[in-house]
C-alpha positions as CSV (number, residue, x, y, z in Angstrom):
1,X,32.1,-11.2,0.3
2,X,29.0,-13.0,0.8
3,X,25.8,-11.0,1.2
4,X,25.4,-12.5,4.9
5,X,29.1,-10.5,5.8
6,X,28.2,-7.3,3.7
7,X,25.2,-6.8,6.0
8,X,27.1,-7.7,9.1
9,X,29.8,-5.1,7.7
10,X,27.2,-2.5,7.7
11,X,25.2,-3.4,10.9
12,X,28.0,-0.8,12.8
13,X,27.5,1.8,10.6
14,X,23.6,1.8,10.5
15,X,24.3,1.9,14.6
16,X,26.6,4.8,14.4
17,X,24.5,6.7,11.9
18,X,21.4,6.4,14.1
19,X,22.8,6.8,17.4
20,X,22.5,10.3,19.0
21,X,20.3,11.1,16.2
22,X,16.4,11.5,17.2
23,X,14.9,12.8,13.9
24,X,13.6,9.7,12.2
25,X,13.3,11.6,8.8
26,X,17.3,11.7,8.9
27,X,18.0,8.5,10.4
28,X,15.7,6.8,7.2
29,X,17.3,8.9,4.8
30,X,21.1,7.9,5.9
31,X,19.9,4.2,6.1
32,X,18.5,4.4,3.1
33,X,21.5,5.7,1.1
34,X,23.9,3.3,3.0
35,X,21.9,0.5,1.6
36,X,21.2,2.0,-2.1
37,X,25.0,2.4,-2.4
38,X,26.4,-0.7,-1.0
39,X,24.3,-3.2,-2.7
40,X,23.7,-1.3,-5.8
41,X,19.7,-1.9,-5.4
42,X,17.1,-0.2,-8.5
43,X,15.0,1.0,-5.3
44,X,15.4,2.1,-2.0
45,X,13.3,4.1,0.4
46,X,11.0,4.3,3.0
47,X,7.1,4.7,2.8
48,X,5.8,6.3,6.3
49,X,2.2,5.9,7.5
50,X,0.4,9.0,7.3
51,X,-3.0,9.9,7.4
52,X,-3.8,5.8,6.9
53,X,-2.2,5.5,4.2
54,X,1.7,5.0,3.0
55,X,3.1,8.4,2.0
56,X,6.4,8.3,0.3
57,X,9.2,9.2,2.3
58,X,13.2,9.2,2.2
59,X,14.6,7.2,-1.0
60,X,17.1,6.6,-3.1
61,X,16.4,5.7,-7.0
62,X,13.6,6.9,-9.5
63,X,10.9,8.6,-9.2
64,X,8.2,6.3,-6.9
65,X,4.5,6.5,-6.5
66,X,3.8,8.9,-3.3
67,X,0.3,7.4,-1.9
68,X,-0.4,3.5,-1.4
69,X,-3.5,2.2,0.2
70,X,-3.6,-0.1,3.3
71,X,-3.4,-3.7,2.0
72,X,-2.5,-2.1,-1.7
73,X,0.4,-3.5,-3.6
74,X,3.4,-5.2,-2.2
75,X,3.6,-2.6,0.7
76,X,0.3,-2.2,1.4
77,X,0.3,-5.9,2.1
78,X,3.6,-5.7,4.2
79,X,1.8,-3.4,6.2
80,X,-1.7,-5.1,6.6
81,X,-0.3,-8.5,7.3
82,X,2.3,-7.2,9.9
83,X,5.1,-9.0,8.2
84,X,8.2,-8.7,5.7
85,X,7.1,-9.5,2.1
86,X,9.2,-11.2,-0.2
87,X,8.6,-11.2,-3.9
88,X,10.9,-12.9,-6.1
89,X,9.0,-11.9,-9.2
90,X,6.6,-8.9,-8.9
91,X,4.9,-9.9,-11.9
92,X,3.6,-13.0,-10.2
93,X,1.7,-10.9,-7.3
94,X,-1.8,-10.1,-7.2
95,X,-2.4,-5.8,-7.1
96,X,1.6,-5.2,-7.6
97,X,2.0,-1.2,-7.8
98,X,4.4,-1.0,-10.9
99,X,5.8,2.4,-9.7
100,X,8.8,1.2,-12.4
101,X,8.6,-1.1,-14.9
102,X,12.2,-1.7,-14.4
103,X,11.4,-3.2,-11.2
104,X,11.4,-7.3,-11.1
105,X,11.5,-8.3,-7.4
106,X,10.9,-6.5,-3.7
107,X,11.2,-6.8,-0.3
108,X,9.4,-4.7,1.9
109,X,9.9,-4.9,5.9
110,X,7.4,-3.1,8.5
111,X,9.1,-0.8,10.5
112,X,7.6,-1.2,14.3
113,X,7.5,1.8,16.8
114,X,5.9,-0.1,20.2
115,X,2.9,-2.5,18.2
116,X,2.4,0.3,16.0
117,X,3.9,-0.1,12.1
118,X,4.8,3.7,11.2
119,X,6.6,3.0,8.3
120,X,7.9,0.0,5.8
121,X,11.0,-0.3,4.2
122,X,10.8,-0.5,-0.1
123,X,13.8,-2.0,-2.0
124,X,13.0,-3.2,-5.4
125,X,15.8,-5.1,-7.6
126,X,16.0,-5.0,-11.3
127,X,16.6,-8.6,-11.3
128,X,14.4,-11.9,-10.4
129,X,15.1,-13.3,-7.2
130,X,17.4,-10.9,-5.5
131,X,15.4,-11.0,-2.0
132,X,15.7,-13.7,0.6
133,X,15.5,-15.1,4.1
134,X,19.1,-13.8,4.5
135,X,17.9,-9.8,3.5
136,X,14.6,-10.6,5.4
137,X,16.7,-11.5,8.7
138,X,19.2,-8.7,8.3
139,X,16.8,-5.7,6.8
140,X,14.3,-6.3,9.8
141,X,17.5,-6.1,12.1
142,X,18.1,-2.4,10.5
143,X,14.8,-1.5,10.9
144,X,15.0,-2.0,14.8
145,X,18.1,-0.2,14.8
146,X,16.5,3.5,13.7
């Protein structure tokens, strides 16, 4: 299966899990452990804006760093710029948070509520290179859906 029809294998159940549901805690924290699971990422969690900052929030993996700065780290960045961040190699960019060493690429994907971000979506890969247009296009699809 290519990773294009594993996400569009998931896309019902990331519906069904979220539908009826109106606690966004619980809808993050299913998403999240859907995702983990299926691809097998290091990584996987939400960080929620709080207080203006990024307060850990539902995850899946190791420990993580709880408090990242506005513009701060691959993250902070995803939510300053308003965009998904894509980091093939976290070595390579400037202020990376090394929550894990283990950790060799990211993507991170606001999460929107109106024009408000109110939360981004973490996943960090053990291997180079594991994040691209594809889980951009797909992971900012989930997103939408909680």
């Amino acid at each position: 299966m290519t990773k294009e029809e594993h996400y569009n294998s998931l896309l019902p159940q990331v519906k069904a899990l979220c539908e009826g549901e109106n606690d966004m805690i619980a809808k993050m924290a299913n998403v999240t452990a859907l995702l983990h699971h299926e691809f097998g990422f290091w990584w996987t969690g939400f960080y929620r804006v709080v207080n203006n900052e990024l307060l850990l929030g539902p995850f899946q993996g190791p420990l993580a760093c709880v408090h990242i700065g506005y513009g701060k780290g691959v993250c902070g960045t995803a939510w300053k710029e308003r965009r998904t961040v894509v980091v093939p190699d976290v070595e390579e960019f400037p202020g990376h948070i090394a929550c894990s060493s283990e950790s060799r690429s990211e993507i991170v994907v606001p999460f929107f509520l109106g024009d408000d971000i109110i939360a981004v979506l973490d996943i960090d890969s053990r291997d180079l290179a594991t994040f691209d247009d594809i889980d951009a296009y797909y992971l900012e699809q989930i997103v939408t859906m909680l």
